[in-house]
N, C-alpha and C positions, 0 to 999 in steps of 0.2 A: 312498225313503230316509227313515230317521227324524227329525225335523225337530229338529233344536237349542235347547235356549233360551236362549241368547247369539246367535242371528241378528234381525234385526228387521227390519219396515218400516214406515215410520212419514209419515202423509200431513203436508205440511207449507203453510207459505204463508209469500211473501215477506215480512210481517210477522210471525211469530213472536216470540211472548213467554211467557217461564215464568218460575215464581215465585221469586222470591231465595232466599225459604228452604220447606222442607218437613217435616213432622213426621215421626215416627217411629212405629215401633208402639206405644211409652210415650206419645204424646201430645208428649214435646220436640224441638222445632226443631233444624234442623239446618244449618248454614251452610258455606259454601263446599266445595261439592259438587264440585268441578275442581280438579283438579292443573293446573299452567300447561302449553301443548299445544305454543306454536312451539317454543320449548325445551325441552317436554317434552308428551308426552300423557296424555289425561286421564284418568286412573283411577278406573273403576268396579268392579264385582263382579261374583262371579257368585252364581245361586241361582235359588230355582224363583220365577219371576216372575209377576204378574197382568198377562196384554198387553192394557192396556186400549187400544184403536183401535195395537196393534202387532200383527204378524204375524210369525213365523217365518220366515226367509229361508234356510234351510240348506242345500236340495235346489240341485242342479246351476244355474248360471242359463241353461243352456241346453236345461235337461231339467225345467222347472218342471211334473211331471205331478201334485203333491199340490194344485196349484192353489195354490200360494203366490204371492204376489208380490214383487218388488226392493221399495227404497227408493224411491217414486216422488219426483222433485228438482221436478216440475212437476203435482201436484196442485192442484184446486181448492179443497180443505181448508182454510177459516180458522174458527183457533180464538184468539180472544184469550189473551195469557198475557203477562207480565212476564218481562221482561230478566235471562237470566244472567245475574251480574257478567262482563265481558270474552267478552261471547258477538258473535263477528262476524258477521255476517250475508252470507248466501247463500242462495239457494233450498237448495244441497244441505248447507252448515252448519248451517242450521237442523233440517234431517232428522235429521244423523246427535248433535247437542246432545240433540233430544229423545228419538233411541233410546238416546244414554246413561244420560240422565238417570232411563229406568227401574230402571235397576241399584240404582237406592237407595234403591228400597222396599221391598226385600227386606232385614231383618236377617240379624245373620248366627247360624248355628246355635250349637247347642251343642258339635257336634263343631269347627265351627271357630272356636269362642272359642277351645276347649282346644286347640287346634292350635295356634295364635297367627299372627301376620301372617306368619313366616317360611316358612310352609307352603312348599311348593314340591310341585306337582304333573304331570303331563302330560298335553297335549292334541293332538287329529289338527288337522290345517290344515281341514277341515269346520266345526270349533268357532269359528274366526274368519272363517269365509267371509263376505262382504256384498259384494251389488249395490246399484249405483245405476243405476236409469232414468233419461231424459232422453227425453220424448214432446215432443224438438222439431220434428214432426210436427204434431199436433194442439193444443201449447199455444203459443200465440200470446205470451203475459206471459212464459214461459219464456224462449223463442226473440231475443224481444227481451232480456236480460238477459245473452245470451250470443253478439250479435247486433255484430262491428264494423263499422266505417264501410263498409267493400269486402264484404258480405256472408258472410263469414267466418268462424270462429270465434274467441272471445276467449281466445287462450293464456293469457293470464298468468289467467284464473278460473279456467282448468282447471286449472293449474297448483294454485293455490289450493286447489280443492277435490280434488286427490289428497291431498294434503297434510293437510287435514281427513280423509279415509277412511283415511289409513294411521294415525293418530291412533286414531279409533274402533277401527279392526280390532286394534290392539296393546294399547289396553285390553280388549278380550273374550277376548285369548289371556290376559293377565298376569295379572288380578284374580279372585280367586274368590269375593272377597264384600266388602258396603262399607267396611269397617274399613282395610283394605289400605291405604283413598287415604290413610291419615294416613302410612303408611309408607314406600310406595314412589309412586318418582318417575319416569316413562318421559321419555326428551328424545331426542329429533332429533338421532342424531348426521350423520347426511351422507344425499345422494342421489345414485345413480347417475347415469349419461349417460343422456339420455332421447332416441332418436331418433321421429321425425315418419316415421312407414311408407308412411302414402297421409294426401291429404288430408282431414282433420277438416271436413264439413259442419256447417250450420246449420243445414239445414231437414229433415235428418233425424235417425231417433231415436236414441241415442247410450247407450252403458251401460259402467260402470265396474266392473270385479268384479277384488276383490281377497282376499288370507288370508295367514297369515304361513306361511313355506317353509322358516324354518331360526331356529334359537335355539343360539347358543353358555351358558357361565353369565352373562353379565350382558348380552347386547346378539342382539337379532334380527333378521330381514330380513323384511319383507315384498314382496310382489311385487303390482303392481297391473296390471291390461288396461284400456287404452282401448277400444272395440270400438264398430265400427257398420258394419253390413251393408249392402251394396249392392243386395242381394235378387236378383244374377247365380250367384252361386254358392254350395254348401253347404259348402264349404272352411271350415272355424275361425280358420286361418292369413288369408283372405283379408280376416275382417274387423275383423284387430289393426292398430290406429291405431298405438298405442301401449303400450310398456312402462315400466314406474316399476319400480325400488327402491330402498324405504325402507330405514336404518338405524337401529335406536332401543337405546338402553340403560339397563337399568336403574338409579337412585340410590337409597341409603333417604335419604330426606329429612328427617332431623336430622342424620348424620354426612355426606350428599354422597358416601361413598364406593360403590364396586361392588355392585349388591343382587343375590342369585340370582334367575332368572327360571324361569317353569313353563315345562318341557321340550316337545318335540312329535315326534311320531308320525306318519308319512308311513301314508299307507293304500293308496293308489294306485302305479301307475307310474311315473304322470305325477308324484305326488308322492315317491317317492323322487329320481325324477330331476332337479325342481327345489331339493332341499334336498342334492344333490351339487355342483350348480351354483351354488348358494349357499354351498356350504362354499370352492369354489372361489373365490370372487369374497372371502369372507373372506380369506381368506391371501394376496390377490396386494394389497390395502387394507392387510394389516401390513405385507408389505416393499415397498409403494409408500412410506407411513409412513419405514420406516428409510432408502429411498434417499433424501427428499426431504431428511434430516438429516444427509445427507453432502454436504460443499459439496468436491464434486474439482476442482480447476485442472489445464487442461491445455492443452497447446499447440493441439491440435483446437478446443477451447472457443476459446480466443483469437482462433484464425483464423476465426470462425463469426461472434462479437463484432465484428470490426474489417470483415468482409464486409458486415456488417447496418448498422454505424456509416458504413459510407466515404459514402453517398450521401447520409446526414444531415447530416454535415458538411458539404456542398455549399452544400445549404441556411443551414444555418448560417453560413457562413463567404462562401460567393459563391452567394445566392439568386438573381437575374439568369439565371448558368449552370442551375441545378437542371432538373432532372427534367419538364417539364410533365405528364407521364402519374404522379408520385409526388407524394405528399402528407404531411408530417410526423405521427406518430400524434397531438401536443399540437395538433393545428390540424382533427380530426376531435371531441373532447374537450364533452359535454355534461355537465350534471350539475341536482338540483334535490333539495331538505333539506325537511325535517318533521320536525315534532314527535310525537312517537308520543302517539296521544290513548289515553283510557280504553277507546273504543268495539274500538280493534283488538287488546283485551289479554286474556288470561283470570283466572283469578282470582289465580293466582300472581303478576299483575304483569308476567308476559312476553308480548311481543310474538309472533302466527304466523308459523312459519315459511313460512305458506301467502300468507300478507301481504306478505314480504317477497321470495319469489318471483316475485310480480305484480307488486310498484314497479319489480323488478331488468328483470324482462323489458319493462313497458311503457317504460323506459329502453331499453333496446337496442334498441325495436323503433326510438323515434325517429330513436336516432343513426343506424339502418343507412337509417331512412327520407331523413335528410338527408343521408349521403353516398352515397346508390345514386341519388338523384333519381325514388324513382318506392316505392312500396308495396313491400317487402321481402316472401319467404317463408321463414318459421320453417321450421329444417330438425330441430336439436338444441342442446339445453342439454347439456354436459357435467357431471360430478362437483361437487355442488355439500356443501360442510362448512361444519356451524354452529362457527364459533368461539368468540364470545363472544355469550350472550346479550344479547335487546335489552329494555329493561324501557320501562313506561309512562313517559312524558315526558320518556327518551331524547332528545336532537336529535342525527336520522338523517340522512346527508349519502350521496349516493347521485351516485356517478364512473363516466360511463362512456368510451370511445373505441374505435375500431377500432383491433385491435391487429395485424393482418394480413389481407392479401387472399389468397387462390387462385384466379389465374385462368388454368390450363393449358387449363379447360374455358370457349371464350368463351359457349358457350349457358348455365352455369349457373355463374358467378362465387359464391364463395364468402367470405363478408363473416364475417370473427371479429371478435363483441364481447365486450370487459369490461366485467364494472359490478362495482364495489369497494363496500360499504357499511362506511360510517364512524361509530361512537358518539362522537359528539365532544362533551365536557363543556365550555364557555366557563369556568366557574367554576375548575377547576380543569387549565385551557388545555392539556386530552390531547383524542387522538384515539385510537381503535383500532378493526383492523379486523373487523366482527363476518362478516361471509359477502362472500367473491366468487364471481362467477358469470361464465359464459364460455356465448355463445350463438351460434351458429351460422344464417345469411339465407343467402338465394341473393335473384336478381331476377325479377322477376316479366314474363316475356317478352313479356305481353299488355299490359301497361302500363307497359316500360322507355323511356325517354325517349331521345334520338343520345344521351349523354351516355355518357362509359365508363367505366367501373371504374377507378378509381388504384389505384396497389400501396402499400401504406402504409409509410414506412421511420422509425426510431428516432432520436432526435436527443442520446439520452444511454444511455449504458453499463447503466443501468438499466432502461430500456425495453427495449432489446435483449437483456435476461437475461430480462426478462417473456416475449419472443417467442418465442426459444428454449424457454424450460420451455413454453410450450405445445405448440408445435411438437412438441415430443419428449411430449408427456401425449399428444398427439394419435395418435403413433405407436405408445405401447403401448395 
């Protein structure tokens, strides 16, 4: 296969630093290189590149026969460089930072001066393809970075860093050359359910490959694979951890309103067949959209309401009597606020969405930690929508509780957390809510303690409409 030059890989170290600003072919400076990435990703270009210490990632990642390699996340590679503004740091952040950051050495042509930023052109899902490696096999510094307390993997980085990759891969599809980043703005609108297929290892090696699968006019999906083989079987199917999709769409960034996006081309089966399925999962996102803005009252709803309310009121009214085996959802209820600092921002000023993933989930894992009695296992995050962006020095207030159990099945009790994130301005005494998140634990049978699962019941009319709508998201 002909090797791409929008693919990259790029050797990295957990200290990475690049230069604030870089010059141009004229000799001047050039400053703020990133579009902001939680809320929007970061915009580079395309054009014919010099890969200095970059490589070509384009061919198959499981058919690397030109002798390419992935994005290695765990090289021995240190190269001193200075701090992008708002650049976070990760082993695999910093990989995928510095294979953007090539895209702006290249000016841009003459045909595409005279084009102008509105260009609008097409590309195959090959053009955005990238791997990341993880030799958490062989790299020791790696391993531990991604390494939790129970020998595990750390969800909420991985989280992180899909979230980083789908970012890079959406600027290689969008940009065709560096001018663009003045115009167009890519932002995070939502992510899909993300279920947990087989257990995620530590101590083996671990690879992420994603491309984008579908482009309406102003917003696309990209699709990301977890993967790591067990080295039993040659199945493909057998060594998907996991699936992601991304939703990002375009802004032009003086007006805010809808920007056209460069169209895409399926070349494959497989890719025909994922950008069906993506067109799918579009249109059931609009009229989830429209149903969620219909508020219907009805007598069913009522009786569902006053069923989920009667044992709360027990509680409330004659605790004494209550439930021993039930627990009020306000009496499971954790929570912990921060200031959004410079370090987690990009250059827009917005906070990652990859960032905010990670506080969300290492909040639920606590709460499910303290009411299971024993180390939780991460099953699935549901649908998750950026509401309102979060800017630098934001104060972030982060709510979580169990908001119901399922436990038909006693070997694998099913623990539902929310964690609600609040921008809450003291000065001008609002709150709102910027992302909730809904995660899904079971218990961990090797380390569950006598202690048993309560069922969790609502103690106001409100709660009980929270449960409900999940209840019923859970169903379709």
């Amino acid at each position: 296969m002909k090797a791409s030059r929008f693919s990259y890989a790029v050797a990295v170290t957990t200290s990475t630093k690049i230069p604030r600003h870089h010059n141009d072919s004229n000799g001047h400076k050039i400053f703020n290189l990133f579009r902001s990435y939680s809320s929007s990703s970061d915009p580079p270009c395309s054009g014919v590149i010099d890969p200095i210490s970059i490589a070509s990632t384009v061919s198959s990642p499981d058919n690397q026969h030109d002798g390419v390699s992935a994005i290695d996340a765990g090289t021995s590679y240190r190269k001193p460089m200075s701090l992008w503004p708002g650049m976070y740091h990760s082993p695999v952040t910093n990989a995928l930072w510095q294979a953007r950051s090539i895209i702006f050495d290249t000016p841009p042509t003459a045909t595409t001066t005279t084009a102008g930023v509105n260009t609008v052109t097409t590309k195959t899902p090959s053009h955005s393809r990238t791997t990341i490696h993880y030799p958490f096999s062989s790299d020791y510094i790696l391993r531990e970075q991604y390494r939790n307390p129970w020998n595990g993997i750390r969800v909420g980085k991985l989280l992180e860093d899909l979230d980083a990759l789908a970012g890079t891969i959406s600027f290689k599809h969008c940009f065709n050359y560096a001018s663009m980043a003045d115009s167009l703005l890519l932002v995070t609108a939502s992510v899909d359910k993300m279920v947990i297929k087989k257990p995620i290892l530590v101590d083996t090696d671990l690879k992420i490959v994603g491309a984008v699968t579908w482009v309406g006019r102003s917003s696309m999906e990209i699709q990301l694979e977890v993967l790591q083989s067990n080295g039993e079987t040659s199945d493909p199917l057998d060594s998907q951890a996991l699936v992601a999709n991304f939703t990002f769409v375009g802004r032009d960034s003086k007006t805010g309103k809808s920007a056209k996006l460069n169209q895409i081309t399926p070349e494959t089966e497989k890719e025909n067949l994922l950008w069906k399925e993506a067109e799918e999962r579009n249109r059931l996102r609009k009229e989830r959209r429209v149903q969620q803005k219909k508020e219907v009252e009805n007598e069913m709803e009522a009786e569902r309401l006053n069923a989920l309310l009667a044992e709360g009121r027990v509680f409330i009214d004659m605790p004494a009597l209550a439930d021993r085996d039930s627990i009020l959802i306000q009496d499971t209820c954790l929570q912990n606020s921060l200031v959004c600092m410079p370090q987690q921002r990009n250059t827009h000023g917005r906070i990652f969405g990859g960032f905010l993933m990670r506080r969300a989930f290492e909040l639920a894992f606590a709460t499910a930690y303290a009411f299971a009695g024993s180390a939780p296992l991460f099953l699935e995050v549901d649908h998750v929508d950026f509401l309102k962006p979060v800017d630098v020095g934001n104060f972030l207030r982060f709510k979580s509780c169990v908001l119901y159990t399922e436990l038909e099945n006693p070997e694998q009790p099913l623990i539902n957390i929310e964690v609600v994130a609040h921008v809450t301005r003291p000065e001008l005494r609002t709150a709102e809510v910027s992302n909730k998140f809904y995660f899904t634990f079971t218990t961990n049978s090797a380390g569950t303690t006598n202690s048993k699962i309560r069922s969790v019941v609502p103690a106001t009319e409100e709660e009980a409409r929270r449960v409900i709508e999940r209840i019923d998201a859970e169903k379709c």
